[in-house]
C-alpha positions in Angstrom: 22.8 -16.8 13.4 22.1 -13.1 14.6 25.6 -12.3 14.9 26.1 -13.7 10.8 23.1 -11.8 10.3 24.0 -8.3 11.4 27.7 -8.2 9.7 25.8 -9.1 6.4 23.8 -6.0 7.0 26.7 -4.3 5.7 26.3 -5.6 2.4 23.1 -3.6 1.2 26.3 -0.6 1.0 27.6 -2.7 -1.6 25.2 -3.6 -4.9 27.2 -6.7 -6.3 28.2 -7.9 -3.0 24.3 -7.5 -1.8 23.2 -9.2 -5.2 25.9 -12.6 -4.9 25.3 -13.1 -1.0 21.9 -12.9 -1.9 21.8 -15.5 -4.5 24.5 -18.0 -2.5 21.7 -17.4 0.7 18.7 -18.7 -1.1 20.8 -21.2 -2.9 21.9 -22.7 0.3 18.7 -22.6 2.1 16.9 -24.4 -0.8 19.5 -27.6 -0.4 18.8 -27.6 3.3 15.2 -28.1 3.0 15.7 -30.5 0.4 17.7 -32.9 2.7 15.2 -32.1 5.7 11.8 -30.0 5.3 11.7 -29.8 9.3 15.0 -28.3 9.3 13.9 -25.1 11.5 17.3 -23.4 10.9 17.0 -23.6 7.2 13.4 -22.2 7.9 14.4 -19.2 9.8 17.0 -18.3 7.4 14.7 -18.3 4.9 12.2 -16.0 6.8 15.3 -14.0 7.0 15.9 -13.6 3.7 12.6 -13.0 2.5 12.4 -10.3 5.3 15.9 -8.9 4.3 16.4 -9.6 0.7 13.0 -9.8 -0.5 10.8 -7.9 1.2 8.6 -10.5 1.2 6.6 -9.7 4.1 4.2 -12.5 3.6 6.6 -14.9 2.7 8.8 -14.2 6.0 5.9 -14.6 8.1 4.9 -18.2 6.6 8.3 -19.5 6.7 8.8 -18.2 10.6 5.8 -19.6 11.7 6.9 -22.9 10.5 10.1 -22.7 11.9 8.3 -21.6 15.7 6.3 -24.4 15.0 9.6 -26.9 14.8 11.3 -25.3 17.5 9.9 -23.0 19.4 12.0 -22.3 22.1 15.0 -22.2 19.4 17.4 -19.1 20.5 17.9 -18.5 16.7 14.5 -19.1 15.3 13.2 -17.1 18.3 16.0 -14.2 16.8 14.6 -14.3 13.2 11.1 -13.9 14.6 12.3 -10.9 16.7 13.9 -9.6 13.4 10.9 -9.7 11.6 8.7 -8.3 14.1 10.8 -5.2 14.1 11.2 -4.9 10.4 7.5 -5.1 10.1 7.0 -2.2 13.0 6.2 -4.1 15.7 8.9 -3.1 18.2 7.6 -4.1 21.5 7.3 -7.5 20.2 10.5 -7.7 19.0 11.7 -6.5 22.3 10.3 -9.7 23.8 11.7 -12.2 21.1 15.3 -10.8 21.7 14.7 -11.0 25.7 13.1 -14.5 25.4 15.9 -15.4 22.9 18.9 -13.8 25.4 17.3 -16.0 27.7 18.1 -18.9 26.1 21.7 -18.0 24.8 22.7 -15.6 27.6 26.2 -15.1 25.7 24.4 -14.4 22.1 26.9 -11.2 21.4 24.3 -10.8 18.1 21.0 -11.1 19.5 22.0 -8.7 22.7 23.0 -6.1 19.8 19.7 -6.0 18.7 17.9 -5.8 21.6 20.0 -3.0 22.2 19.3 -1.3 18.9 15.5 -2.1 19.5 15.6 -0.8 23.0 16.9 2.8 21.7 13.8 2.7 18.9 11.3 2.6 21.8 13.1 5.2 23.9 14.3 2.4 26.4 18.1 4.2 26.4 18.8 2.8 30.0 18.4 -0.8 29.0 20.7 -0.4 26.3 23.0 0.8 28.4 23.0 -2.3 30.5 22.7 -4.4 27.4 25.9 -2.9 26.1 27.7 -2.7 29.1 26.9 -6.5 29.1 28.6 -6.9 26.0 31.9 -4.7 26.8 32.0 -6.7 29.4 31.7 -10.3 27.6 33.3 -9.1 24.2 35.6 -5.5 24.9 36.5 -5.6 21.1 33.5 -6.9 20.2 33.3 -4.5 16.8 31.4 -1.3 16.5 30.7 -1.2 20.2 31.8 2.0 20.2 29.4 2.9 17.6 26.7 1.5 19.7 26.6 3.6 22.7 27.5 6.7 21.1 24.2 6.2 19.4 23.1 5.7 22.8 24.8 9.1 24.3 23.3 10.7 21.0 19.6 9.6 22.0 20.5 11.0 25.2 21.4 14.7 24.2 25.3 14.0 25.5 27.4 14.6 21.9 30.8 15.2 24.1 30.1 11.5 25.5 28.7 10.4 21.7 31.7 11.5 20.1 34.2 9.7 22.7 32.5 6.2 22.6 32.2 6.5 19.1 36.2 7.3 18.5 36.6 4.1 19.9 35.3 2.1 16.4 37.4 4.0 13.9 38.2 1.5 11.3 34.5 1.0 10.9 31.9 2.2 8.0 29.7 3.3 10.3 32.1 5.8 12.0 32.4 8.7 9.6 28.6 8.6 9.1 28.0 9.2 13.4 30.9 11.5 13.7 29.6 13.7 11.1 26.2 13.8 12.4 27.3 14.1 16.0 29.3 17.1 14.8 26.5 18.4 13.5 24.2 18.3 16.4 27.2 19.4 18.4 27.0 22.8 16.3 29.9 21.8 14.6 28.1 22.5 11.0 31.1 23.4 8.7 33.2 20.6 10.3 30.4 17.9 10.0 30.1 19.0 6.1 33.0 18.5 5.2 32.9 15.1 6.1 30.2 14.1 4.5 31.5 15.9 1.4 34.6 13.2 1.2 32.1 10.4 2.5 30.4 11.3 -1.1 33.4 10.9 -2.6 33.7 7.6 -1.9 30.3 6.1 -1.1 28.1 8.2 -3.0 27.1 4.7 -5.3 27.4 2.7 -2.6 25.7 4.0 0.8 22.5 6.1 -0.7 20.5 5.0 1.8 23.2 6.1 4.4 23.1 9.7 3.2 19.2 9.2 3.1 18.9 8.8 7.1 21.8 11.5 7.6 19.8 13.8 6.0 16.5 12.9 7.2 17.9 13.0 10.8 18.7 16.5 10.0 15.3 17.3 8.8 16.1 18.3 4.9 13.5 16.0 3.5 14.2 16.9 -0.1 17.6 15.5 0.3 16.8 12.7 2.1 14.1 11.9 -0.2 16.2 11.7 -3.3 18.9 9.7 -1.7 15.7 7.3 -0.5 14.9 6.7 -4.1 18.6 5.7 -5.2 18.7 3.1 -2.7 15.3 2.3 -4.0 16.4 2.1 -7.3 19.4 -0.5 -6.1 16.5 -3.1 -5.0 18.9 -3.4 -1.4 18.2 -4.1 2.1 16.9 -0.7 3.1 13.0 -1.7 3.4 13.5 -4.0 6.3 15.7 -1.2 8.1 13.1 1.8 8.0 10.2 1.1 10.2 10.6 2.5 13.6 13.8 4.0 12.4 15.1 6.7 14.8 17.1 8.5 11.8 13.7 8.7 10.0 11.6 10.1 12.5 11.9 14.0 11.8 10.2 13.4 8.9 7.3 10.8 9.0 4.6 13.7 9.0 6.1 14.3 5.2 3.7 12.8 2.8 6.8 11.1 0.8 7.3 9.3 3.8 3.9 7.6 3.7 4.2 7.3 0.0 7.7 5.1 0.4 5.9 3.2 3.0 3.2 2.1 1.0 6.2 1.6 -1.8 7.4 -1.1 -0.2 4.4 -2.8 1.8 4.2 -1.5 4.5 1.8 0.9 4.7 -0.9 -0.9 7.5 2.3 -1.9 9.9 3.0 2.0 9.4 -0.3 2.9 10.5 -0.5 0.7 13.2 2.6 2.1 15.0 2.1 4.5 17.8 3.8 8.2 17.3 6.5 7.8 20.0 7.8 4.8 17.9 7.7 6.5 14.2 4.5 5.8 13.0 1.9 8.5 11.9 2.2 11.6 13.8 -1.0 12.1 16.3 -3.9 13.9 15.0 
């Protein structure tokens, strides 16, 4: 299920696409219940879409608690929990879901992703590492692997490294967005513009909350702030994405920042993150 679930995180790029996979989701959850109502499965994809579709914090944590209650040691209930926890700002947590969920699926290509995304968001760069050495080593093509550790190499300060690892996942979306931003931290400034100038061109309608986190990473929190509010605006997946964020983090002393968090529910998670992990700056 993890796996499923991270390629159809591409879709929030796409408006119609997010809009009919969200409808076909919920449409095919609802005829699993009705043939079993202790179908955890059907429950945990339905946390999952009320976490990612909805934003219906509330809702996500009623339907994963039933679905832990069903099947508790569940590698893909365990997964949807872990999702949750993180989208609600409660990264060590989901750092323990994903471990206890890898655990039980050891080859879980999807679920050792996340851990390794979740593991950068608490400064944990090592253990990604070994989680996505892991991977190359279960899965070499496994897509946007690349991608992955340069974000890795990025957190660690090495753009030369960044920029090699991410060459290797060239036919992805995600690979203009890094290589324009690791150009940019590289000092490479005109270079990394003009990348993003075509990337306009082409996804300007689509990927608004892409620029948003491009920009926010660079600190300009006017532009960032603007392209926030058109992925707003398109009601996509972006609100289960920003908590703990590491593009985001420059700028969660800006009072928009609390503003949009309070926006879209989450203001108390917010609050109750420590500094180091994006929530409020220390007093």
């Amino acid at each position: 299920m993890s796996l499923d679930w991270a390629y159809e995180s591409l879709t929030f790029f796409k408006p119609a696409a997010w809009q009919e996979l969200r409808a076909s989701r919920i449409e095919a959850i609802e005829r699993a219940l009705a043939i079993d109502e202790n179908y955890a499965y059907a429950w945990a994809a339905l946390a999952y879409q009320r976490t990612f579709y909805d934003s219906d914090w509330q809702g996500a944590r009623i339907a994963i608690e039933k679905a832990l209650r069903l099947e508790p040691n569940n590698a893909d209930v365990i997964a949807a929990a872990a999702w949750l926890a993180g989208s609600t700002g409660r990264l060590p947590e989901a750092i323990e879901l994903y471990e206890k969920a890898i655990s039980l699926d050891p080859q879980h290509l999807g679920n050792l992703q996340e851990l390794g995304r979740r593991y950068l968001r608490v400064g944990r760069i090592d253990d990604a590492f070994d989680v996505y050495d892991w991977m190359r080593a279960m899965s070499p093509d496994y897509p946007y692997l690349g991608i992955y550790f340069g974000r890795a190499y990025i957190m660690q300060g090495d753009f030369e490294n960044a920029l090699l690892e991410t060459e290797k996942s060239p036919d992805g979306f995600f690979y203009p967005f890094q290589k324009a931003h690791i150009l940019y931290m590289m000092g490479k400034e005109t270079e990394a513009q003009t990348l993003i100038d075509e990337l306009l061109e082409t996804y300007a309608d689509d990927a608004p909350g892409v620029f948003a986190a491009v920009y926010a990473w660079r600190g300009d929190g006017d532009s960032a702030f603007e392209w926030l509010e058109r992925a707003h605006e398109q009601d996509n997946a972006l609100p289960n994405l920003f908590l703990g964020n590491l593009w985001w983090r420059k700028l969660t002393g800006d009072p928009r920042y609390s503003a949009h968090v309070e926006k879209i529910g989450l203001l108390e998670e917010w609050k109750a993150m420590p500094p180091e992990y994006g929530g409020p700056p220390a007093q």
